[in-house]
Phi, psi and omega in degrees: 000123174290109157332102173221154179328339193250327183288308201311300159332282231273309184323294196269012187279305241258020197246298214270336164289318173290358159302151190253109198298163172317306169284353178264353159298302198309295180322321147329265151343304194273326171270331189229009169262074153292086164296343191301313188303340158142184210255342155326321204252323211251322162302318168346303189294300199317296182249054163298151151301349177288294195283335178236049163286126172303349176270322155326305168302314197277001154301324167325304199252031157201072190284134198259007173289337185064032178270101186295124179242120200287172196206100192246119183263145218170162171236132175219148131357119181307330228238132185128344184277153178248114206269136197260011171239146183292341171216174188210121185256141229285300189300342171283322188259350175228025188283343208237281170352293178244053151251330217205127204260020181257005180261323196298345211255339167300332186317305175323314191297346209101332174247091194269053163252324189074022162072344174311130178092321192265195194300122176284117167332074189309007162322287193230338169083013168248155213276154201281152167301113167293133171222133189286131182256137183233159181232097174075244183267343203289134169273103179279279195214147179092062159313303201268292164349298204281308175291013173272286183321282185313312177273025164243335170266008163089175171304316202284334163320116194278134206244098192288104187229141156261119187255128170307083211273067175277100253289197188050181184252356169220196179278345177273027154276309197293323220257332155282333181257355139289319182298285175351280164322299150338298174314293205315337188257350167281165213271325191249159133333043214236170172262195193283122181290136185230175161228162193213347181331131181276159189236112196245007170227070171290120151268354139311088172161166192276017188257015147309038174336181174254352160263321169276018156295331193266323191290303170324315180296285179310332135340301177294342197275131158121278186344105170285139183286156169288027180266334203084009185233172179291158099033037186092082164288170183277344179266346170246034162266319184264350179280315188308295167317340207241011182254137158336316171299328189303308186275334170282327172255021193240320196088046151285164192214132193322320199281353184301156169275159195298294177304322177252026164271348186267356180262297199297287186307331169282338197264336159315299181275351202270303174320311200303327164302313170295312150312002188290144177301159180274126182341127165316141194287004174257350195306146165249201185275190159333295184284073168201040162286126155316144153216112183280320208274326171315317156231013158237179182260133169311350200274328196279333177282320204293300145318320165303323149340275207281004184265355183052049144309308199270130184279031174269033196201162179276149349246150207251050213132109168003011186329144193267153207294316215257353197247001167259331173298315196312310180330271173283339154306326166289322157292302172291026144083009193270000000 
């Protein structure tokens, strides 16, 4: 087709009707954003053509509910949380612990990173605490964080978290008005970041004994790890024994032999694993997960949290009087 001033014109007449107006953004919103419905229904949405229209998004991130939701950063005890995803991988919770014995040595703090990798405070130049977001008792994000911190340091052991004073009555409400949040805080339209990686050595559920938990782990010594060093290597067998720590979470002793600080330790950690709860009954799969971090900074959804920013509930707007009429003719069929 030849380009000519009269194609161009009917080209951006017919672009600018396909845009999508403020009240057919609302209208949208108001027909197909539930959170109640779980949190399945609501990425579902999300990431939909509907849902990731742009005008549709910028309703997100601007609520006239003013629904503040509080962001309490805090330390609680491992043992009481309820993991809102269905599996937890062996390797994910003891790779970097027992491989490698300075993350092990991190446990106590809560932070089983040791701040390695994360964002340096410009303050204090030291690096911020990674911490697992939580709703109450409920595990939002950062599963394998918490499941690190527990197996090797027990229930008891304190856990550095931020908690989300997040709206509903079960976890797939709560975990939909995390996505919510999440969109409402990305720079683009883009869909909900997720992860789907399979998870093929799931310790989580109760037929995870504390002896095959144990088998498993021993099975694994000698494996490189994301750390880059093996599995109970003979140099983190000798750091371990010969640390304060070894013996308060493991009963190691200087003398132990290599084989047997890797059976104490496997018998240690296989219980702390087996006590993991069994997933909340709302849990969904993997990709329909919060992920704060993939395309946003938590800190940035989390502020939006507590400034009552984030749009996840009706109403999530204004309609102009003649676009409700338009509205409800339709829905009645006039």
């Amino acid at each position: 087709m030849k380009l000519t001033k009269r194609n161009i014109k009917t080209i951006v007449e017919n672009v600018i009707l396909l845009e999508t107006s403020d009240d057919e953004a609302i209208e949208i919103l108001t027909d197909e954003l539930e959170v109640e419905e779980g949190v399945i229904n609501t990425v579902n949405f999300l990431n939909s053509a509907q849902g990731m229209d742009p005008k549709v998004r910028d309703f997100l991130d601007a609520s006239p509910n003013s629904d503040k939701i509080g962001v309490t950063d805090t330390s609680k005890p491992c043992g009481g949380f309820v993991p809102t995803q269905k599996e937890i991988s062996l390797k994910k919770s003891v790779g970097w612990p027992l491989s490698k014995w300075s993350s092990a040595e991190a446990i106590p703090s809560g932070d089983p990173t040791g701040g390695f990798g994360n964002k340096v405070d410009p303050d204090t130049g030291v690096p911020e605490p990674s911490r697992v977001t939580v709703a109450g008792n409920l595990v939002i994000d950062g599963h394998h964080r918490w499941s690190q911190v527990l197996s090797i340091g027990g229930e008891s052991n304190p856990l550095l978290v931020t908690d989300l004073d997040l709206p509903g009555s079960n976890a797939g409400e709560k975990l939909a008005v995390a996505q919510v949040g999440i969109v409402a805080t990305m720079d683009s339209p883009g869909p909900v970041p997720s992860e789907d990686n399979p998870v093929d050595d799931n310790v989580l559920g109760s037929k995870f004994t504390a002896e095959i938990v144990k088998g498993m782990i021993l099975d694994r010594v000698g494996d490189i790890m994301d750390s880059g060093a093996p599995l109970m290597g003979d140099d983190w067998c000798d750091d371990a024994k010969t640390s304060p720590l070894g013996k308060q979470f493991f009963g190691l002793e200087p003398d132990d032999d290599t084989e047997t600080v890797r059976d104490k330790v496997a018998t240690i950690v296989g219980e702390n694993l087996a006590a993991l709860p069994n997933f909340d009954t709302a849990a969904p799969s993997r990709d329909k997960m919060p992920q704060f971090s993939m395309e946003t900074e938590p800190e940035d959804v989390f502020d939006n949290f507590a400034q009552g920013k984030v749009n996840f509930r009706e109403p999530f707007g204004n309609v102009s009087e003649s676009a409700s009429k338009d509205r409800w003719k339709l829905l009645a069929g006039i």
